[in-house]
N, C-alpha and C positions, 0 to 999 in steps of 0.2 A: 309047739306049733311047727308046721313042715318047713323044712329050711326056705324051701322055692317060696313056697306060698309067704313067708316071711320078706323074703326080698321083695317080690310082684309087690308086696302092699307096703313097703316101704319108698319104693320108688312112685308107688302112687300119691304116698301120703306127703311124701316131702321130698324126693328125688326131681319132682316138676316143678317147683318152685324155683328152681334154676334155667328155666327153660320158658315158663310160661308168664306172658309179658302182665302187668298191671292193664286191664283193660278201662276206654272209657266211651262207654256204651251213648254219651250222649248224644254222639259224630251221625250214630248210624241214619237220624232221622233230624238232619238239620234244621228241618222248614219245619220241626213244633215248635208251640209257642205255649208258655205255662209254668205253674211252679218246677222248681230245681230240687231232684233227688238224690243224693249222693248214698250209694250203700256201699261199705268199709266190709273187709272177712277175709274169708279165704274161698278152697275151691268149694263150698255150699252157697256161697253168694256169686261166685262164678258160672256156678254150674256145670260142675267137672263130668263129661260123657254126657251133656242136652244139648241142647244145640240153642243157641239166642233167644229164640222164644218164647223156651220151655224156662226159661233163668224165674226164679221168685221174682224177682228184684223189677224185671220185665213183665211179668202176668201180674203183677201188683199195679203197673200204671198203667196196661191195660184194662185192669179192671175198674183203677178208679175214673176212667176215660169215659168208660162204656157204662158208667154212675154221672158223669156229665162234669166232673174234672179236668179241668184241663191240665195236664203236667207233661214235662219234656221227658223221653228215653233219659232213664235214671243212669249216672253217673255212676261207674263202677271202681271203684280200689279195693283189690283182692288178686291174690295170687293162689295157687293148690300149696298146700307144706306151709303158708304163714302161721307160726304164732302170732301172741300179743307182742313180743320186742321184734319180730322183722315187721308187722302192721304199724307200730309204732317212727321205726328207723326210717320206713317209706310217707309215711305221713308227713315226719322232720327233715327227711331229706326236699318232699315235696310237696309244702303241704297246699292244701286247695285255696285258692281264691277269692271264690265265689262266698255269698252268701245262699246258703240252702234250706229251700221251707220244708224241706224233712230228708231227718238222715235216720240211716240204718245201719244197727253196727252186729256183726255175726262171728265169734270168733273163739276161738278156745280146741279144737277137736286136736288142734297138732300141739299144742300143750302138754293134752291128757294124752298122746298117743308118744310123743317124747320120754315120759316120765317126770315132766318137770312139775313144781310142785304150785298147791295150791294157792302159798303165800305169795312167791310170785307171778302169779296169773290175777291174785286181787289186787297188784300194785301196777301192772300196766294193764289191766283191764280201767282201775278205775280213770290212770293217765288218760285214756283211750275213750272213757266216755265224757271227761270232761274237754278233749278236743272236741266230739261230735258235739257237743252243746254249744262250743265255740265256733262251729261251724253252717250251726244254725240258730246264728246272730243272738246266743247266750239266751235262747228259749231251750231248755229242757223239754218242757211239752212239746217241742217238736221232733224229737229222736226217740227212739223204740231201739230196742233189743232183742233180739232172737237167741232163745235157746242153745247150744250146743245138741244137733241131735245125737242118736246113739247109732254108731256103726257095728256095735256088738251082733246088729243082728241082719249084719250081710253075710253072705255067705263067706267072704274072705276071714272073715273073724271066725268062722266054724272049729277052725283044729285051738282057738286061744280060748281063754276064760273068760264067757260071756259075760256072767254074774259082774264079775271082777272089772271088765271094762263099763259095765252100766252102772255099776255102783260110784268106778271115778269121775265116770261122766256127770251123774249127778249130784257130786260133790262139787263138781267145777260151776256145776248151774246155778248149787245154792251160793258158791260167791259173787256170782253174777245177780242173781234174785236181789242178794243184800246192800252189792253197791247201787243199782238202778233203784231201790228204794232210799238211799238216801243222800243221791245225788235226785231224787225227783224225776225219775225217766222212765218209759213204759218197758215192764218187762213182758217179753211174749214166751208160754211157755211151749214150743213147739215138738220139745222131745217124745211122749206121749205119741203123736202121729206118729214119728220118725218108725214106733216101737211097733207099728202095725205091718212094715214092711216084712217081719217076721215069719211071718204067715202070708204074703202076698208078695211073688217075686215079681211081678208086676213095676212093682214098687222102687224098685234095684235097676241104677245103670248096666250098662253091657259092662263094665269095669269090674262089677258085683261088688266093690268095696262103695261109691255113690248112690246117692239115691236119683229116680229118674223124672222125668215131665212131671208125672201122674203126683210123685209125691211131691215136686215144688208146688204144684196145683194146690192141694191138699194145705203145707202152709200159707200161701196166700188168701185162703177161702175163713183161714183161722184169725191171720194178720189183717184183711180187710176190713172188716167191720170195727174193728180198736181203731186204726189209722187214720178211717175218713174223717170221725169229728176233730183228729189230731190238726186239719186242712182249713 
């Protein structure tokens, strides 16, 4: 891989993670009134390079709005560069409050992009899905999972080994697939879209390592229809 092009997508993947604050999207729209969303990740729940609107997390209770839902701007804890032990460390250091009628938990890509391994990604992933379930008042069936998509097929990934990053990707998916089935929690499989942007740069933030509007669009159109009867 080109040294430059190593660094650029290094400090993408986890050099902002020192910079970019834990948002929480609920503030933006005080005067709603409705269920409480909390979606947990990193920057694909953030929406690293869209802008607010284009966030999944956001066209999600949009769209369950405009189905006649009432829900409040989803509560965000995610930073760019989290794994599962700094999503974890921030959770413990602060964790939520509230009770929430649905959370969302999205995490694993700086994992697989560290090297770290898969035995410890099934041991604070699972930590990690049984806070969400604690955070929405020990129902299961109210938390969902999203996939890890595949960044193999941005262009910033071009000079590395595509095969080899989609294959770890979705090795990290199936420990994720295994523990939401047996902790009882919805898994979403999102990667599959993720893998369309290959062919469609459309699809690719201006950063060319994120993906953009069109394709959070894309998983929420996936994730909507599981979610609603979750309400």
């Amino acid at each position: 891989m080109n040294l430059f092009k190593l660094i650029i997508a290094s400090l993408l993947f986890l050099g902002a993670c020192k910079s970019e604050p834990v948002i929480n999207d609920q503030n933006l729209n005080p005067s709603d009134t409705g269920l409480l969303f909390l979606a947990l990740g990193d920057s694909y729940t953030i929406g690293q390079n869209v802008t607010v609107d284009q966030r999944w997390p956001v066209l999600l209770v949009k769209d369950l709005k405009k189905n006649g839902t009432a829900v409040h701007s989803p509560e965000i804890i995610a930073t760019t560069g989290w794994t599962t032990a700094n999503l974890l460390n921030a959770l413990n250091a602060n964790p939520p409050a509230k009770k929430y009628d649905l959370v969302s938990l999205m995490i694993g890509v700086n994992n697989q992009y560290q090297g770290l391994s898969t035995e410890q990604y099934q041991k604070e992933f699972s930590e990690l899905l049984k806070k969400s379930i604690t955070y929405a008042g020990g129902n299961p069936g109210k938390v969902f999972v999203l996939s890890i998509p595949d960044w193999s097929v941005t262009p910033t990934a071009a000079p590395s080994n595509r095969q080899k990053i989609a294959e770890e990707i979705d090795r990290f998916n199936n420990v994720a697939r295994k523990e939401c089935a047996s902790q009882k929690v919805y898994f979403i499989d999102i990667t599959p879209i993720s893998r369309q942007a290959l062919n469609d740069p459309t699809m690719i933030a201006n950063d060319n390592l994120h993906f953009s509007g069109k394709m959070h669009q894309l998983w929420v159109n996936k994730v909507s229809p599981i979610v609603k009867p979750m309400l």
